[in-house]
C-alpha positions as CSV (number, residue, x, y, z in Angstrom):
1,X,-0.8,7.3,-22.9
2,X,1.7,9.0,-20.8
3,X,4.5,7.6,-18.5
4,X,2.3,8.1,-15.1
5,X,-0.8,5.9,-16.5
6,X,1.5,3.6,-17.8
7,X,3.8,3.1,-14.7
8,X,0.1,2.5,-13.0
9,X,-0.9,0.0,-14.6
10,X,2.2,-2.0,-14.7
11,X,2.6,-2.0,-10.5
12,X,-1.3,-2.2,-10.3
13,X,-0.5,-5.4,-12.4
14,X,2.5,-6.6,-10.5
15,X,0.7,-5.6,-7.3
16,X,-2.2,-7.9,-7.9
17,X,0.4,-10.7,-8.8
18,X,2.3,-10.3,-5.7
19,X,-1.0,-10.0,-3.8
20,X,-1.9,-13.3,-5.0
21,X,1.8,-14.8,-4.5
22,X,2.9,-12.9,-1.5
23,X,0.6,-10.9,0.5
24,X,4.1,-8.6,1.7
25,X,5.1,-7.6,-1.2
26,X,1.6,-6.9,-2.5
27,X,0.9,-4.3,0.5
28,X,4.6,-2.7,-0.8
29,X,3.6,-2.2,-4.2
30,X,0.1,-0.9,-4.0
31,X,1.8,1.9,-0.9
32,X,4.1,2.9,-3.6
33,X,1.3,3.4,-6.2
34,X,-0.6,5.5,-3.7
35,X,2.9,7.3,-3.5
36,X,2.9,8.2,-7.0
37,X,-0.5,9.0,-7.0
38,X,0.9,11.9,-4.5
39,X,3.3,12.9,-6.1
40,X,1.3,13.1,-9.4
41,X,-1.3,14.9,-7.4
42,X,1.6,17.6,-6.2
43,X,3.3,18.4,-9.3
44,X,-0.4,19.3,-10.8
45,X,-2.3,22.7,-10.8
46,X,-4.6,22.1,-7.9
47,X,-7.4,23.2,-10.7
48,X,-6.8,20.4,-12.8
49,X,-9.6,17.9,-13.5
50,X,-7.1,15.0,-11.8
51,X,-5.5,16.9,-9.2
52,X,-8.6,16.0,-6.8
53,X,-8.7,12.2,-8.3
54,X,-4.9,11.6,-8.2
55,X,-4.8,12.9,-4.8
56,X,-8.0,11.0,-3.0
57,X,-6.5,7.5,-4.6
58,X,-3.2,8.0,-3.4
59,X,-4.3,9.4,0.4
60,X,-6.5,6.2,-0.1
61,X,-4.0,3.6,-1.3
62,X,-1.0,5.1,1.5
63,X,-3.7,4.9,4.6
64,X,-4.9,1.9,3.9
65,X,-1.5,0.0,3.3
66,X,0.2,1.7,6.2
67,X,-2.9,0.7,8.3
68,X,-2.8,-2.9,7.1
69,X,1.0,-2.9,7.9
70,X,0.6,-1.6,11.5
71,X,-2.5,-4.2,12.3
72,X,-0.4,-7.6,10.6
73,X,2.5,-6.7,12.6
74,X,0.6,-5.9,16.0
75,X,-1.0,-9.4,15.0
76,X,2.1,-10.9,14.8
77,X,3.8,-9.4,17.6
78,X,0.6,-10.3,20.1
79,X,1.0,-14.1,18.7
80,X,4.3,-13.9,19.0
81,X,4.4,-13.2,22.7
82,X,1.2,-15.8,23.1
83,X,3.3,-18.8,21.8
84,X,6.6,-17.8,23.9
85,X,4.4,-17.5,26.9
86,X,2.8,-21.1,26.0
87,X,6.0,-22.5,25.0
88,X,7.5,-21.1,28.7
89,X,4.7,-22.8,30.7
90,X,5.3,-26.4,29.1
């Protein structure tokens, strides 16, 4: 087993634990999974049989988790504004 596979599934591991405990943190580790991914995916040949895998899963894991990122804190923010502007008219 090499270092990449086994870095994977010790943040996929931690990822799910922080998921479950924290869902910040969780979002952190699974973006810098899909990171590595990339950067496994770049220091490949491109015609290598996990060139195409290592770089779907990481374009997968970084859009996703930056998407989720953006949305919470646009949820947030919006809530944020609707209890000041609740908390002004009382």
């Amino acid at each position: 087993m090499n270092k990449f596979k086994l870095l994977d599934i010790i943040l996929t591991v931690i990822g799910i634990y922080f998921l479950i405990i924290s869902n910040m943190l969780g979002g952190v580790v699974f973006f810098i999974i899909g990171l590595l991914h990339l950067y496994q995916a770049a220091t490949e040949e491109q015609t290598s049989s996990n060139y195409k895998l290592n770089l779907w899963v990481g374009m997968f894991l970084v859009i996703v988790t930056f998407s989720g990122f953006a949305a919470e804190s646009y949820i947030t923010q919006s809530l944020q504004e609707s209890y000041e502007r609740n908390e002004s008219s009382t």
